[in-house]
C-alpha positions in Angstrom: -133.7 3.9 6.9 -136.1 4.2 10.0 -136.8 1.1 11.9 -140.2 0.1 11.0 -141.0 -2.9 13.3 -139.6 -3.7 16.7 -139.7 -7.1 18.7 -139.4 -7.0 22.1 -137.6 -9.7 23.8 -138.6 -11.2 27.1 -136.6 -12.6 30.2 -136.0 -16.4 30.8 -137.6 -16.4 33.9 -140.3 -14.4 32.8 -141.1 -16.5 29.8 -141.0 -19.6 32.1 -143.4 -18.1 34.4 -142.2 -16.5 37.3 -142.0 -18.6 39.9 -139.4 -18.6 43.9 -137.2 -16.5 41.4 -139.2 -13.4 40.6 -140.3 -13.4 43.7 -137.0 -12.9 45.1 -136.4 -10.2 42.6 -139.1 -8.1 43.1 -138.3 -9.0 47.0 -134.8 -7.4 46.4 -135.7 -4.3 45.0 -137.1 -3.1 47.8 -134.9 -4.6 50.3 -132.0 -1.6 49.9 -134.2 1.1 50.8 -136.3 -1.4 53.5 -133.0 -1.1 54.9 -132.2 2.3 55.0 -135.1 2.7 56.6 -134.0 0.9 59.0 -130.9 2.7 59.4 -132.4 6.2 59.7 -134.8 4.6 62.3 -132.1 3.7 64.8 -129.2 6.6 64.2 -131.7 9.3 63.8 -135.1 9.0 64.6 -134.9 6.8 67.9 -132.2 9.1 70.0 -134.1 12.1 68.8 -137.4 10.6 70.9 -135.3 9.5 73.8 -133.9 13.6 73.7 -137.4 14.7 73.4 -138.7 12.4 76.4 -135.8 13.8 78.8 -136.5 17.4 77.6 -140.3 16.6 78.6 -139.4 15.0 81.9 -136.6 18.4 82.6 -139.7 20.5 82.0 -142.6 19.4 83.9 -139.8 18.7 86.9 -138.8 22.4 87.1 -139.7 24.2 90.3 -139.5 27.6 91.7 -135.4 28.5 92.6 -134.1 26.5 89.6 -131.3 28.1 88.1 -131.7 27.5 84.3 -130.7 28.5 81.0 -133.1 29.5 78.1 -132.8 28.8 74.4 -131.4 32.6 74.1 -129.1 31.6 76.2 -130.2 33.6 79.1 -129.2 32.1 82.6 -132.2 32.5 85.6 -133.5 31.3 88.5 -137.3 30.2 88.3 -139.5 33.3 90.3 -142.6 32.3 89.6 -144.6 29.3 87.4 -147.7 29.1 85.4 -149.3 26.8 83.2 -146.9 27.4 80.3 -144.7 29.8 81.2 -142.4 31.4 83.7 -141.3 34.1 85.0 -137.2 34.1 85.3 -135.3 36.5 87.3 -132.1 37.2 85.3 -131.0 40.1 87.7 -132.1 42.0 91.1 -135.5 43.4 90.3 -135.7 42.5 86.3 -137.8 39.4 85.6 -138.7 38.2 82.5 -141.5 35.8 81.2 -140.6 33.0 78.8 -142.5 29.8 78.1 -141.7 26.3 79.3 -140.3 25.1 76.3 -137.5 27.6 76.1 -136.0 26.0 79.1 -133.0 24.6 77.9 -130.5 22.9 80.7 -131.6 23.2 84.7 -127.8 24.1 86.2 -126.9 23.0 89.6 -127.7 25.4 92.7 -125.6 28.3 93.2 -124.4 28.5 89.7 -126.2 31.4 89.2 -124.4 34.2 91.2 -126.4 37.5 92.7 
């Protein structure tokens, strides 16, 4: 009733030997996900560097009186700069210290009203 011996069969071009074709196969098995790879790299990870280079750039070219808005979404102008943080004015006589990295848009002068 039970199978008692089993024979394995093998390929034609693996019985010949190999050869340009099994190279080509083993080639395109890893081709597909070579070139998603690929893909990913250029709609995802590339523009997500460029965003990360222009938030650097924004950053370090803040300067006292820039009108900004934090990640809270908190509009400010700059009062006073530090090594890694700021303090932002958000009204007459109230300012409040957030770090650099918070910064998240620099608005044009005068957009933030007194």
């Amino acid at each position: 009733m039970f199978i008692s011996e089993a024979f394995a069969q093998t390929a034609p071009a693996a019985a010949s030997g190999g050869g340009l074709e099994s190279m080509f196969g083993s080639l395109g098995q890893f081709l597909p996900l070579v070139l998603m790879f690929v893909v990913l790299y250029f709609i995802m990870i590339r523009p997500q560097m460029k965003r990360q280079k222009e938030h650097k750039s924004m950053i370090d070219a803040l300067a006292k009186g820039d009108e900004i808005v934090t990640t809270g979404g908190m509009i400010g102008r700059v009062a006073k700069m530090g090594e890694s943080m700021l303090q932002v004015e958000v009204a007459n006589g109230v300012e409040l210290q957030i770090q650099r990295s918070a910064v998240v848009q620099v608005l044009p002068k005068g957009t933030f009203g007194k």
